[in-house]
BALUMBA-617234 format. One record per residue (C-alpha): residue number from 1; residue in three letters; x, y, z. Coordinates in steps of 0.02 Angstrom, whole numbers, plus 50000, padded with zeros to 5 digits. Example, Ala and Ser with C-alpha at 12.3 -4.5 7.8 and 13.67 -1.06 7.14 Angstrom:
1; Ala; 50615; 49775; 50390;
2; Ser; 50684; 49947; 50357;
# end
This chain:
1; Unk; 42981; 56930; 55351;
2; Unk; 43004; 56961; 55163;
3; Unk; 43154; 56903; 55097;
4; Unk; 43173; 57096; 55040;
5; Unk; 43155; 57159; 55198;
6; Unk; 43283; 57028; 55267;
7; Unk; 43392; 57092; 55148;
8; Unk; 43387; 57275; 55177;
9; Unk; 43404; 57258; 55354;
10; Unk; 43589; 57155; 55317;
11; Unk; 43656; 57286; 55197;
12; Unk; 43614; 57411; 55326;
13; Unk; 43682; 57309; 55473;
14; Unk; 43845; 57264; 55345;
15; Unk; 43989; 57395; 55403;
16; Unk; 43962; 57332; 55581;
17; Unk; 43950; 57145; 55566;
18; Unk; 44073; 57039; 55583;
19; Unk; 43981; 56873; 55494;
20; Unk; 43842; 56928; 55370;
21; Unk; 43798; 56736; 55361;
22; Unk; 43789; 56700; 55573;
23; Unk; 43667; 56877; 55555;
24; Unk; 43578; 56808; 55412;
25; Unk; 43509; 56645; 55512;
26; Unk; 43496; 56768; 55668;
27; Unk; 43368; 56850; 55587;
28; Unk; 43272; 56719; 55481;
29; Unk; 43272; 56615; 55640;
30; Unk; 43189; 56783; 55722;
31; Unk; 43045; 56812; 55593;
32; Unk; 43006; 56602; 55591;
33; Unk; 42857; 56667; 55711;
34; Unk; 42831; 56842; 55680;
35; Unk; 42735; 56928; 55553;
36; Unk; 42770; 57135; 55508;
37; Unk; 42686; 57227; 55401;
38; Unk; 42805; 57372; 55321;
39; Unk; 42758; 57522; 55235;
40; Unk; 42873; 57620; 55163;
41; Unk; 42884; 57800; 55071;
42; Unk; 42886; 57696; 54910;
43; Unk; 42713; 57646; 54943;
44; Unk; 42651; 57839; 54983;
45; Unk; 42744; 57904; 54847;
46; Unk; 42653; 57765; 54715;
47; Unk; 42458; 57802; 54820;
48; Unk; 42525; 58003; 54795;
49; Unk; 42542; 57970; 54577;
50; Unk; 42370; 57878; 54585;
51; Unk; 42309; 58051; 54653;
52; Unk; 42400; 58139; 54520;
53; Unk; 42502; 58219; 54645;
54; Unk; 42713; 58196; 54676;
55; Unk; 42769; 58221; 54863;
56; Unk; 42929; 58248; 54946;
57; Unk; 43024; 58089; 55034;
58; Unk; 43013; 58212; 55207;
59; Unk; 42809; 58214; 55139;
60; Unk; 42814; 58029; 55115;
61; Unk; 42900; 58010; 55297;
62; Unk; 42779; 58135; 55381;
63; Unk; 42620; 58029; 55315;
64; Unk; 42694; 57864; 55350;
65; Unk; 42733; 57938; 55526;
66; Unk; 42548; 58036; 55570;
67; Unk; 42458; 57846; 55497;
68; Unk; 42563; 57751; 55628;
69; Unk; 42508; 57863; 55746;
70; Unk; 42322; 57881; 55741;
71; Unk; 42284; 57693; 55665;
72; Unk; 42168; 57594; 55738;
73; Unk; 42275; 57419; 55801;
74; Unk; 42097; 57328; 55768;
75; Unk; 42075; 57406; 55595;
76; Unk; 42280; 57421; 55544;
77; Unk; 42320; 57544; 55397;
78; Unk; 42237; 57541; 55213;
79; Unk; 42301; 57583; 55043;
80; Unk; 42131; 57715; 55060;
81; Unk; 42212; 57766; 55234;
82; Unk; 42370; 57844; 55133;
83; Unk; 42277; 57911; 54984;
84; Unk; 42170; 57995; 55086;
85; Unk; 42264; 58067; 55199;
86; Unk; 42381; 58153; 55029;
87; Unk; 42198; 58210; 54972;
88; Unk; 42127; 58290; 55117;
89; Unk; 42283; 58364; 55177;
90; Unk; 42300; 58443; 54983;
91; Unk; 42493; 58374; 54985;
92; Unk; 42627; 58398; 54841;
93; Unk; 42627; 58462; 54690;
94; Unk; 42520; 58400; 54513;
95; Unk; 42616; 58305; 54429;
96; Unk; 42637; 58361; 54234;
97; Unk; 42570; 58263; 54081;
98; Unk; 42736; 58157; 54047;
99; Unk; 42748; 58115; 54236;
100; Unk; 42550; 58044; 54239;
101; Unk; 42589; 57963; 54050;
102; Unk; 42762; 57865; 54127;
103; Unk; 42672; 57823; 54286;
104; Unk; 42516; 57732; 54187;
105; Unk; 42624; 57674; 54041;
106; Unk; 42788; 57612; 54133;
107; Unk; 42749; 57620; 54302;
108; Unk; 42879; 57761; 54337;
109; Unk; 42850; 57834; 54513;
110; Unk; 42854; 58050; 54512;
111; Unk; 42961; 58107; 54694;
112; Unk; 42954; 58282; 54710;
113; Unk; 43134; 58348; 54739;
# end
């Protein structure tokens, strides 16, 4: 598991642990022989700007949660699965000229409040 990941799940697990350290090795020790590919609505909302488009975080969820559901286990899930998906289901708004110029220039993600 990424190191990120690892640390996400700790600072959400933090108010209810009692050793951060003992949960730290829990987990490593856990992913030694696993493998997981995440997704998150970071990734939906970055394929969204490439379409010139800025979603929602509940639009973001909704697509993560419709490509889990109909992927094929043998084929998995595709950056083209995501954008897509935003295209043919005509999601989110266009995003404005300063919004495309700060996502090319600086890499500055658009979320649609």
């Amino acid at each position: 598991m990424d190191k990120k990941h690892l640390e996400g799940m700790l600072k959400r697990l933090k108010p209810v642990l009692k050793d951060p350290v003992k949960a730290r090795t829990i987990l490593q020790r856990y992913w030694e022989t696993r493998i997981a590919l995440v997704w998150g609505v970071e990734d939906v909302h970055r394929a969204a700007n490439e379409r010139v488009v800025a979603l929602t975080n509940t639009e973001a969820m909704a697509v993560l949660q419709k490509l889990l559901n109909q992927h094929n286990p043998q084929y998995g899930v595709k950056w083209e699965d995501l954008t897509t998906y935003i295209e043919d289901r005509v999601l989110g708004r266009k995003l404005t000229k300063p919004e495309i110029k700060r996502f090319v220039e600086q890499d500055i993600l658009t979320v649609q409040k």
